[in-house]
C-alpha positions in Angstrom: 96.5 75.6 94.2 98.1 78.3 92.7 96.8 81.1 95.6 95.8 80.6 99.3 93.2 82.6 101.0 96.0 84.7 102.7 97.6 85.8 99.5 94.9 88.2 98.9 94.2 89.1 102.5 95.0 92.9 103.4 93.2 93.9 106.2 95.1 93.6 109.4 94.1 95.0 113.0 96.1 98.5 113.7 95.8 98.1 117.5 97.7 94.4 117.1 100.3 95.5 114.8 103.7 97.1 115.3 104.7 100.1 114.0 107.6 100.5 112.8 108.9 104.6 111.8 111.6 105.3 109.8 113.2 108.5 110.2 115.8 109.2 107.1 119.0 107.5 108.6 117.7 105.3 111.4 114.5 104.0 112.7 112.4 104.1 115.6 110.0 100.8 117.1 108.7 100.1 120.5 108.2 96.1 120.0 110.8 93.4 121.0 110.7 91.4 117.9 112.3 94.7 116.0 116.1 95.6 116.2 117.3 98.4 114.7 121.1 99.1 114.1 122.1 102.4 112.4 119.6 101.9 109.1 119.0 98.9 109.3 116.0 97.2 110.5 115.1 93.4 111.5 112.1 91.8 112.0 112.7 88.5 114.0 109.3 87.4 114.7 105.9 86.7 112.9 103.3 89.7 112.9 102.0 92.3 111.3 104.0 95.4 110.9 103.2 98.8 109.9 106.1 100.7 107.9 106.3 104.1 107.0 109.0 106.7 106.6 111.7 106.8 104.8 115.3 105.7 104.9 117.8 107.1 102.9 120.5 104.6 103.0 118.9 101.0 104.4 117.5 98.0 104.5 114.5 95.9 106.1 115.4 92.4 106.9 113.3 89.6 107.6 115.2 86.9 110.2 112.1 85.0 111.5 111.9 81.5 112.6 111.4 79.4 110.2 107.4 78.8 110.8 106.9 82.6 111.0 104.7 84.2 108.4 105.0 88.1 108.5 103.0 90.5 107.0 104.4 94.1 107.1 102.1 96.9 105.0 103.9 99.8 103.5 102.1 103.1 104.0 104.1 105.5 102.0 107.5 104.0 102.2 110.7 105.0 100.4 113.6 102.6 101.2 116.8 102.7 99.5 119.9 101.1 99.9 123.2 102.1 98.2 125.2 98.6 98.6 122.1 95.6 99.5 118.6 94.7 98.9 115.8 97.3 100.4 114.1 94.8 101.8 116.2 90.9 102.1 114.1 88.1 103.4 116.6 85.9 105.1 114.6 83.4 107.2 110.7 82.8 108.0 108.0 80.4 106.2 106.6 83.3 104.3 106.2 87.2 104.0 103.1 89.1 102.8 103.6 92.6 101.2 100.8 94.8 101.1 100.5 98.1 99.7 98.2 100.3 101.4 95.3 102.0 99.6 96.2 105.4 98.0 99.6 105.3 99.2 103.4 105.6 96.6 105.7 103.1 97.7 109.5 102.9 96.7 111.8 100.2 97.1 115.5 101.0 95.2 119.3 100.3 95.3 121.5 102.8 94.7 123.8 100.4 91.9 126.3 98.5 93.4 125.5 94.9 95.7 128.2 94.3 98.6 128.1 90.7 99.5 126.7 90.2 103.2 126.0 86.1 103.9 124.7 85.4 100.2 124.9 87.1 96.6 122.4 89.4 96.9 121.5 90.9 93.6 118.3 92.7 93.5 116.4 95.9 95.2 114.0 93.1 97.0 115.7 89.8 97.6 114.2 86.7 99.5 115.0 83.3 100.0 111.3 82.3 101.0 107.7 82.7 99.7 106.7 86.5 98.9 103.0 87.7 98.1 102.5 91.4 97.4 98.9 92.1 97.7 97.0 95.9 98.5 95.6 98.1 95.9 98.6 100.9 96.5 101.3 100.8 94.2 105.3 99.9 94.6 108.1 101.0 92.5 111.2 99.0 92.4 114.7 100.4 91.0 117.8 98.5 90.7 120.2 100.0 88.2 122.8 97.1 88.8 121.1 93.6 89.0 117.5 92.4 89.4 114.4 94.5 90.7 112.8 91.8 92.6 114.4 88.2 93.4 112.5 85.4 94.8 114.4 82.1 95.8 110.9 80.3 96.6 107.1 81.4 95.1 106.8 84.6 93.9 103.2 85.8 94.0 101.3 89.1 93.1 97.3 89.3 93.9 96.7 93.2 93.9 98.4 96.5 93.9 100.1 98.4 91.0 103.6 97.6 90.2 106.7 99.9 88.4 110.0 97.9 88.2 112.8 99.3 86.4 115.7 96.7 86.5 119.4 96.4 84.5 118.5 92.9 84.6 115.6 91.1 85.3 112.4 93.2 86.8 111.5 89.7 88.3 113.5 86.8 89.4 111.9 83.4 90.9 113.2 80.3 91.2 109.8 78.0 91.6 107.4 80.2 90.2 105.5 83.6 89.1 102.2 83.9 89.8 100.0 86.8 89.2 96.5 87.8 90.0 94.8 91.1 90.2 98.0 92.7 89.5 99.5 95.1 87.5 103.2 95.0 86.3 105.0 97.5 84.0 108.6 96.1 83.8 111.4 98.2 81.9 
């Protein structure tokens, strides 16, 4: 089965979801299962999330259990990070992207890559499943390295998709699997 029935789910229930704000250097979440530590913000537990905001110089990280499945929507984000991935999935059993409707979403490095636990070398970095799904669009921009890396499944089912890259715009180890999609890769 190349996609599951969740891969191109997108709707999600506002008044069960966790809103997370960024605010230009730091971030700002009422929920338990979000830390945030200067500009960087981790998710430790499976949800939904609701991003929006923007962070000048940071990250979103993903350190779930390893049964979690989380499902954060961007509405309007612009995440960069000077020295890391703008969004590193560390741990969890899978993470759903999607891109809300009508909404410009930007996901960069700023050109260099700093080793943290792991050689992190693209603007979106994960070492489990990723789906990006929505009908908003994301633009990915990593002048040093990869746009998006995907140590497991990486799989697109909606949305609109601008990845400028110095290396590859995509990056998966088991596979690449698009649906619904559209990719423009420089």
């Amino acid at each position: 089965e190349m996609f599951t029935n969740r891969d191109y789910q997108t709707d999600y229930e506002e008044s069960e979801s966790i809103s997370i704000q960024l605010n230009g250097t730091s971030a700002s979440c009422d929920s338990d299962s979000v830390t945030v530590s200067g500009s960087t913000v981790t998710i430790t537990e499976e949800g939904t999330y609701l991003l929006s905001g923007e962070l000048e110089d940071g990250s979103i990280v993903i350190n779930a259990p390893d049964s979690a499945k989380v499902h954060l929507v961007l509405n309007g984000v612009q995440i960069n990070s000077e020295t890391s991935a703008a969004l590193y999935v560390l741990t969890g059993d899978k993470v759903f992207i999607t891109l809300s409707e009508n909404t410009e979403n930007t996901l960069s490095n700023g050109g260099t890559f700093t080793a943290i636990d792991d050689n992190i070398d693209g603007a979106v970095f994960s070492k489990q499943d990723l789906t990006f799904n929505g009908s908003g669009s994301l633009t990915v921009t990593s002048p040093c390295g990869h746009g998006i890396v995907c140590k497991d499944d990486l799989v697109f089912t909606g949305g609109t998709y601008t990845i400028s890259a110095a290396n590859h715009g995509l990056d998966a180890n088991d596979s690449v699997r698009i649906d619904n999609a559209t990719l423009n890769i420089t």
